[in-house]
N, C-alpha and C positions, 0 to 999 in steps of 0.2 A: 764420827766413826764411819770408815766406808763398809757398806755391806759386802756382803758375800758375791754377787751378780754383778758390783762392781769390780772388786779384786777379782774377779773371772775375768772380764772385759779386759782388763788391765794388762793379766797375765796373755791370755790370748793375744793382742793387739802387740804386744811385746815382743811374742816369740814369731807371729806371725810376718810382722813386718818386716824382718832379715828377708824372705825369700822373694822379696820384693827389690830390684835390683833400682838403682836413679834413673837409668835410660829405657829400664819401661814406664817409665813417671811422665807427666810434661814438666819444662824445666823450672817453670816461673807463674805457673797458676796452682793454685793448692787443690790436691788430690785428697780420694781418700785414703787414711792411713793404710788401712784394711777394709776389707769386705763394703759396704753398702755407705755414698752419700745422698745424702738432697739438701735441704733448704739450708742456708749461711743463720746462724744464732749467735744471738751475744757479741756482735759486731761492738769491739769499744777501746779506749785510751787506758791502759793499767800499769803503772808501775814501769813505765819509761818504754814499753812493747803496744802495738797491735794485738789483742788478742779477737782472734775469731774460732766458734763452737760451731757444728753442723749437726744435723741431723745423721746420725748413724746407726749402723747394726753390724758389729764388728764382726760376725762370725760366718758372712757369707757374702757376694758380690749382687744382693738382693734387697729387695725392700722387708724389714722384719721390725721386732718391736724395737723401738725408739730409742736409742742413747744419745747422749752428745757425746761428739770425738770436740779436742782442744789443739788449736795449734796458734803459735803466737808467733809473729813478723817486725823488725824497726823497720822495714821497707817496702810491705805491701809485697812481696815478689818471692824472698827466701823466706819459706816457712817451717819452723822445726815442732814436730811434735808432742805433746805434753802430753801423758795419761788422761783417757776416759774422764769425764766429768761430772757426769749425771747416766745414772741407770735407771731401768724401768725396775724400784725394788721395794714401792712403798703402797698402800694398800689404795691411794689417792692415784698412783701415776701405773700402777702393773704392769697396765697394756702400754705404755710410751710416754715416755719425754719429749713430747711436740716442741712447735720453735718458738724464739721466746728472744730475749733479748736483755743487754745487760748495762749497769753502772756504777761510777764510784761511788760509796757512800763516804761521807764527810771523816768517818773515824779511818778510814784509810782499804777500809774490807769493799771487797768484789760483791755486789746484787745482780744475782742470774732472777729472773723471771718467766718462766715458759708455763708449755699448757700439760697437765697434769691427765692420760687421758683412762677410762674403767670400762671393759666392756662389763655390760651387762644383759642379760636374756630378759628378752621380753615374754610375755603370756601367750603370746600369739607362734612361737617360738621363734622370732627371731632376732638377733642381737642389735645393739647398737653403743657405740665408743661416748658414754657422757663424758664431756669436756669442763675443765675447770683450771683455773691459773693459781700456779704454784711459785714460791719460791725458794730457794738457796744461796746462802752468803757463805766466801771464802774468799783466800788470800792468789788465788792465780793460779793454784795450783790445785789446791784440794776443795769441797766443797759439801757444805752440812746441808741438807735440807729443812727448812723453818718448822720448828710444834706449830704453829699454827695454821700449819698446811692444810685445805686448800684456803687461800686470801681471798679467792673469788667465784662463787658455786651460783648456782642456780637461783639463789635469794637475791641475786647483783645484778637480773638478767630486766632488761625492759618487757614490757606485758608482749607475747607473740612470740619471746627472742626464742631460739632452738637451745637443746642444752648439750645438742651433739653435734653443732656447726659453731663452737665460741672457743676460739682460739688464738695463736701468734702474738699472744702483747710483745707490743716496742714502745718503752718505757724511756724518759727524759728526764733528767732535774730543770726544775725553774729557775729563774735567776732569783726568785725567792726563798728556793733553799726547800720549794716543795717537790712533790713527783705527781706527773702525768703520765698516763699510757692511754694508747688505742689498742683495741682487741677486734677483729674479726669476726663476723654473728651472721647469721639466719637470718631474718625475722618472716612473720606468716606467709609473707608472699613469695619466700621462695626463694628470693635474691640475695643480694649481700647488704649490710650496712655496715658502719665503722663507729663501733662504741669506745664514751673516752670516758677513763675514770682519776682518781685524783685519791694523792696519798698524802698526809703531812711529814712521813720518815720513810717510805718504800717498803712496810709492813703490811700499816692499817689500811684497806684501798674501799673507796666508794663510787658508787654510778654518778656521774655528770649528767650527761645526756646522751641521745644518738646524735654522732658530730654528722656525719656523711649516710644519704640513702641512695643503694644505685635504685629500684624502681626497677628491675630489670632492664636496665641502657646495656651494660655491659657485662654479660655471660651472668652466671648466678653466685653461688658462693665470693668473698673474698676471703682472699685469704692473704697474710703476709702483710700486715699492712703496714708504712712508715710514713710517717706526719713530722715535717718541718719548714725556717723557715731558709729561702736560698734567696740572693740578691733582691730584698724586701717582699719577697712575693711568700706566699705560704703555697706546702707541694705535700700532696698524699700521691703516695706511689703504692699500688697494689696488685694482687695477681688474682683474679678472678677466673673460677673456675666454668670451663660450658659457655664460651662464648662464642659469636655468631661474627662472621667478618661483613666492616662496615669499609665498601671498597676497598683499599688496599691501606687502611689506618689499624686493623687490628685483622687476628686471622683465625682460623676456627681452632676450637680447643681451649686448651690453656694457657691463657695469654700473659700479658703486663700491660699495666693501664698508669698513666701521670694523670694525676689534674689539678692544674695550677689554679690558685686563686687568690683571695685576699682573708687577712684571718681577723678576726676582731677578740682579741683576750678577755676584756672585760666580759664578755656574753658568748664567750666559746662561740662565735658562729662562723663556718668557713663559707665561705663566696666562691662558686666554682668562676674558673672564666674562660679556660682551655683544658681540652683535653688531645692526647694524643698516645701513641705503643710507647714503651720503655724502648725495647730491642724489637726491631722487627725481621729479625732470621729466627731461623729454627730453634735454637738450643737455648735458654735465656727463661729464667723461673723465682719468682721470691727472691727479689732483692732486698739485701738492706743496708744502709746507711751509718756514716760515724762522721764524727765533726772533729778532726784533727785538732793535733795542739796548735799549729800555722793557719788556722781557719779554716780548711779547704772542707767541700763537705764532697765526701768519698763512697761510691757503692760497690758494691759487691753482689751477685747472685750467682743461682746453681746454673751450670754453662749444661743445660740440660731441658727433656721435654719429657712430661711424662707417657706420653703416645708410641714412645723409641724406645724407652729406659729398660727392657727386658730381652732386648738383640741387642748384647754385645760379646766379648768375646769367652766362653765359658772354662779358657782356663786361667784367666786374669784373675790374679786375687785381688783388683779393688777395682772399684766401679764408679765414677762419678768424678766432677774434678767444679770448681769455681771461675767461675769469667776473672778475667781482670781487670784488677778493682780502674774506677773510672771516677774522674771529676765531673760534677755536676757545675753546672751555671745554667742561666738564665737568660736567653738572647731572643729580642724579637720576639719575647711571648713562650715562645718552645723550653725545652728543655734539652740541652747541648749536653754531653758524654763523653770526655776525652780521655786517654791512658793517663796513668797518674805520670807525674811528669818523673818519678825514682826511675822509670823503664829506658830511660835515655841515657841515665849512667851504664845501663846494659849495652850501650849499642857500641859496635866495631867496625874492623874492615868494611869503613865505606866504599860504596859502589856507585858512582852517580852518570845517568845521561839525559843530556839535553836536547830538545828538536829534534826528536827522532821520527823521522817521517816511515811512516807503513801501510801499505792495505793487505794484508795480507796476514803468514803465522810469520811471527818472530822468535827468536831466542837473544840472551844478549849474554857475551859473556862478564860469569864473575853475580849471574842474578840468578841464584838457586838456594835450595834448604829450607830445611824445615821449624827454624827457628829465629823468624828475620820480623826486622819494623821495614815494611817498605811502603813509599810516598808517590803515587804516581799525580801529575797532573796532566786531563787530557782537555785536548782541545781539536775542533776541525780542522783536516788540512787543507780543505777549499771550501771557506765560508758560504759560498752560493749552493755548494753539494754536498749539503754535511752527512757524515757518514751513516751506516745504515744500522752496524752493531761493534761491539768492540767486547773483549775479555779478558779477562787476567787467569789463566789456569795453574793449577799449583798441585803439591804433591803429588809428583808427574809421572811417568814412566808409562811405556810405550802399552801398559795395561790400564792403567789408574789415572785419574783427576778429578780434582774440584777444581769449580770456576765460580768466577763474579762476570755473570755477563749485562754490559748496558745497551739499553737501547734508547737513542735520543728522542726520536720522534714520538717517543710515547713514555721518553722519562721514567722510564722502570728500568731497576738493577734487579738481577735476579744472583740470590744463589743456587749451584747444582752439583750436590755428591754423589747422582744417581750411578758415578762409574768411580767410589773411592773406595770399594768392595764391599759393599755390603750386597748377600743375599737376598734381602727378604724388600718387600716395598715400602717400605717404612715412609717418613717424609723426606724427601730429599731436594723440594723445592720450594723458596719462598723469594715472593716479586715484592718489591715498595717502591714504593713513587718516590723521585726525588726531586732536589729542586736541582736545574739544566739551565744554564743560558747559552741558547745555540751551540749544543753538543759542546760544552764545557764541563768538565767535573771534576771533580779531587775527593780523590779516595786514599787512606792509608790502611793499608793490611799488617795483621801481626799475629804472628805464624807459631805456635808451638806444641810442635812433635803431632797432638791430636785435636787441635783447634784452631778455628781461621776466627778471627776479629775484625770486621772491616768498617773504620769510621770514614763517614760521607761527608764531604763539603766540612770540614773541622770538627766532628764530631755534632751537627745539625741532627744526624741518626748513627742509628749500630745495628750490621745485622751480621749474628754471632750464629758459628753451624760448629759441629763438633766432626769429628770423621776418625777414623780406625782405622785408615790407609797406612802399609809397610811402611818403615824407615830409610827401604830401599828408593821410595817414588822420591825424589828430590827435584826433578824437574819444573822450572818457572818456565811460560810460553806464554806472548800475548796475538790477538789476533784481531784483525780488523774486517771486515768489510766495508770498503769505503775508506779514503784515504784521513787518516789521524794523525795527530802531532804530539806527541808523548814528553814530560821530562819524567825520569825516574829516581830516586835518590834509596837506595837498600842498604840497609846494615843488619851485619849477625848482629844475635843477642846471648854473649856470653856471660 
């Protein structure tokens, strides 16, 4: 039976979403239906569709207490909306339906898993959210929450763990037919660690061990955490909160963290042996992960920062939108990030040039808009004087731009929207080291309506910026100092 708070949600999100027109949307990343999103939930394979759940609060363009919105894709790209799925309406979850994650069960039924969360007032007077993992089984559509709620409280917690920092499980079946999850935790010093617990059905859940402790290496809290394995290596991918930049590998705030290493099943013990950022641009938060029915193992997160999230536009009714989704592999150690390869059946009216020599601005025609995959590959055009900076600017116009600017001699790309209209100082700039051989590089951008995505050297890195520049700026310009040799290859994405 769905509550009352539910069918509110429901009806609300319903009538709301009409005055929401397609082209104030982006065309091909999922937005919010209505009012408020954040973290990507329940990322999984159901009944022949993608479905992915978010973090929502449908009745304003803000951060408020906790639902999940539903929207399901076969393509990663077109997503259509499905009613509300979980509300804050049970005496475990009040204040929020935190994020959570989901899978098939054997009998054919959908397991949602998230964090159940209560404030409660303290003596001292003042409050704090106890956290505890909840879950809900349904058919795709509808969704009952378990009498046995919560599965996992305070009694499951290791000696130290916080009971108002344990959150996000992402839950797996085994190839035994059992269930695992990692859960996000405190523990006394402060930091984060990644607790893993173990189910015989996806009901009954018990403490394992602490899999992962950061020790304060990287920021404090985790949160969002996803554990698998990818071309034989085992990958915990997390977003930790309050972290400190360690040269240009992570940067201050709220970050994303990989680290790859080797997993031993028999004795649960993970081996770190790299670490490195998810995305290193500005917008890019809690990712999470699905292992397609063709193998591929595919991510997703909130194309968002939470240091920005409250300057946007106040007569929008919806607020938030999703990266697009990206293939994982495993290259040289790193961890590689490519657009799913569905986004190429989108592409049209090619546009292609080669050996384009410049030191200066360009234009090219037929290389414009706001919703394009374009490929540039650059290289010196006098290898003894290699150039000194190069850029790609975009949603243009004689007031507005974003750029990707490189600089060889010191191998940083920077992104900059400090002129794509925003007011206020928010972040508008993020630099990462790349890898350069003698002012070479290959970069691909992918453009849509209020998002730049730009994969480095094949997806080697990603640095994703969000922007709220008109529909009017359509202008593409690149510009050299120093003579460069360009090929470009652009296609719309219709």
């Amino acid at each position: 039976m769905s509550s009352q708070t539910l069918r509110e949600a429901r009806k609300y999100e319903e009538a709301t979403e009409r005055m929401i027109s397609s082209d104030e949307r982006p065309e091909f990343h999922l937005s919010a239906r209505v009012g408020w999103m954040n973290d990507p939930n329940g990322f999984s394979y159901y009944k022949g569709e993608y479905h992915l759940f978010y973090q929502y609060y449908p009745y304003a363009p803000y951060w408020g207490p906790m639902h999940w919105a539903h929207a399901v894709s076969r393509d990663f790209l077109h997503w259509d909306f499905l009613p509300a799925a979980l509300a804050p309406d049970s005496p475990y979850d009040r204040d929020g339906c935190f994020s959570g994650s989901a899978v098939e069960l054997p009998d054919g039924r959908h397991l949602l898993m998230y964090t159940g969360v209560l404030g409660i007032s303290q003596e001292d007077g003042g409050h704090h959210d106890v956290q505890t993992q909840c879950i809900a089984v349904g058919d795709g559509m509808d969704y009952e929450k378990y009498s046995g709620n919560p599965v996992l409280t305070q009694a499951d917690l290791p000696e130290g763990a916080s009971i108002y920092d344990f959150r996000d499980p992402k839950m797996w079946r085994c190839a035994d037919g059992t269930y695992r999850c990692v859960v996000g935790s405190r523990p006394a010093d402060g930091s984060g660690q990644i607790l893993l617990y173990s189910s015989p059905d996806g009901f009954q859940w018990k403490f394992e061990k602490v899999l992962i402790e950061n020790q304060n290496r990287f920021g404090k809290m985790w949160e969002c955490p996803d554990f698998f394995e990818l071309d034989g290596k085992q990958v915990l991918l997390v977003s930790p909160q309050d972290m400190l930049p360690q040269g240009f590998e992570y940067h201050n705030g709220n970050g994303t963290l990989c680290v790859i290493g080797s997993y031993d099943e028999e004795t649960d013990t993970f081996t770190e042996e790299h670490n490195q950022a998810i995305d290193y641009g500005i917008d890019f938060y809690a990712s999470q992960t699905i292992l397609t029915p063709d193998g591929r193992r595919v991510m997703i997160g909130w194309m968002q920062n939470w240091d920005t999230c409250n300057l946007h536009h106040p007569s929008r009714k919806w607020f938030g939108q999703m990266s697009l989704p990206r293939e994982l592999s495993i290259r040289n150690g790193r961890l590689y990030q490519n657009p799913v390869r569905e986004l190429e059946q989108m592409r049209c009216n090619k546009v292609e040039y080669r050996n384009i020599s410049f030191c200066d601005t360009i234009s090219l025609v037929g290389i414009s808009g706001r919703m394009i995959d374009m490929e540039i590959t650059l290289r010196p055009g006098d290898k003894e004087q290699i150039y000194k900076k190069f850029a790609v600017r975009f949603a243009q116009n004689e007031e507005y731009q974003t750029s990707f600017s490189f600089r060889p001699y010191e191998s940083i790309l920077k992104v900059d929207r400090k002129f794509s209209g925003s007011r206020r100082a928010i972040i508008h700039q993020r630099r990462s080291k790349v890898n350069s051989y003698g002012g070479e590089i290959k970069l691909r951008l992918i453009l849509d309506r209020f998002s730049a995505e730009m994969f480095i050297n094949d997806g080697e890195q990603v640095m994703t910026a969000t922007l709220y520049t008109g529909m009017e700026a359509q202008e593409i310009s690149f510009f050299a100092d120093g003579e460069v040799t360009m090929d470009v290859v652009k296609y719309d994405l219709k």
